[in-house]
C-alpha positions in Angstrom: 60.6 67.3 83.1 60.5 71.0 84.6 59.6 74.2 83.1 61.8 77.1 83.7 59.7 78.6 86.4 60.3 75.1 88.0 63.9 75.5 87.6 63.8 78.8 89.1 62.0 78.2 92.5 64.1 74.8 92.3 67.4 76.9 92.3 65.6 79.7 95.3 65.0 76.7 97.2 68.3 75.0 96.5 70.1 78.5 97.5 68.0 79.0 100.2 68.9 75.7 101.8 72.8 76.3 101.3 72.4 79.3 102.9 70.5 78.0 106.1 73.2 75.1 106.5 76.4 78.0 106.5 74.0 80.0 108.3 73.8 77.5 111.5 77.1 76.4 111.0 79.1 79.4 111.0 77.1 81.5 113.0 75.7 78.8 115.4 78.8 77.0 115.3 76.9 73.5 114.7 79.6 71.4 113.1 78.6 71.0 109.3 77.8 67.1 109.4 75.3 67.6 112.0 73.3 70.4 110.4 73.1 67.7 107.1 72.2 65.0 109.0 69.1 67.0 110.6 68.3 68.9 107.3 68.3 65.2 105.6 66.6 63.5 108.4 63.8 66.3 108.3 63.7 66.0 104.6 62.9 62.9 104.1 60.1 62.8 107.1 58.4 64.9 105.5 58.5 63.1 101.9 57.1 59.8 103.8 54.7 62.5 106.3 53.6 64.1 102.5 53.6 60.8 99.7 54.1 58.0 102.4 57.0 55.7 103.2 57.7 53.9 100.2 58.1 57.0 97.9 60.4 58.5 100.1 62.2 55.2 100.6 62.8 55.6 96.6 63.7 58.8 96.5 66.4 58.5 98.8 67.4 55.2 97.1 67.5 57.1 93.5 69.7 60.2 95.2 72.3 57.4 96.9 72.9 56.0 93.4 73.7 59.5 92.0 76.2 60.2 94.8 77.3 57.2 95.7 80.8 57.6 94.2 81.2 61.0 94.0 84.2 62.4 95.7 84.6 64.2 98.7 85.4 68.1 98.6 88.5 67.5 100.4 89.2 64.7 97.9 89.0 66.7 94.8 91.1 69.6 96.7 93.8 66.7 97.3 93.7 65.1 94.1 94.3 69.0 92.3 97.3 70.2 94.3 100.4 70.4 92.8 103.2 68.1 94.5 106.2 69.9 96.1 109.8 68.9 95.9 111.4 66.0 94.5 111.1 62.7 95.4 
């Protein structure tokens, strides 16, 4: 478990990282999928470089069962409009 001071640099550093990927997306014009895949890739070298292979391995394995079926933005957007006209 974390501590609220944990949760609070958790959140900076969670804010911090959204704001880095807009930031060389929009400005940079780096298409959004290719910042994630380097933020991600860089991530989890430095886990395995840090605790070795094996706990980054798991990390990774733990964070893909928590997203593994969540929807897409684009997904949710189509799944909430409203349908137009008559069929």
């Amino acid at each position: 478990m974390t501590n609220e001071a944990d949760d609070d640099q958790i959140e900076l550093i969670a804010a911090t990282t959204r704001a880095m990927v807009a930031h060389l997306a929009r400005l940079h014009g780096i298409p959004p999928g290719l910042v994630l895949a380097g933020v991600h890739a860089e991530v989890i070298s430095i886990i395995a470089t840090a605790y070795g292979g094996g706990v980054a391995a798991g990390c990774a394995e733990r964070a893909a069962d928590r997203v593994r079926n969540l929807p897409s933005y684009e997904q949710c957007e189509l799944a909430a409009m409203q349908p137009m006209g008559r069929a």
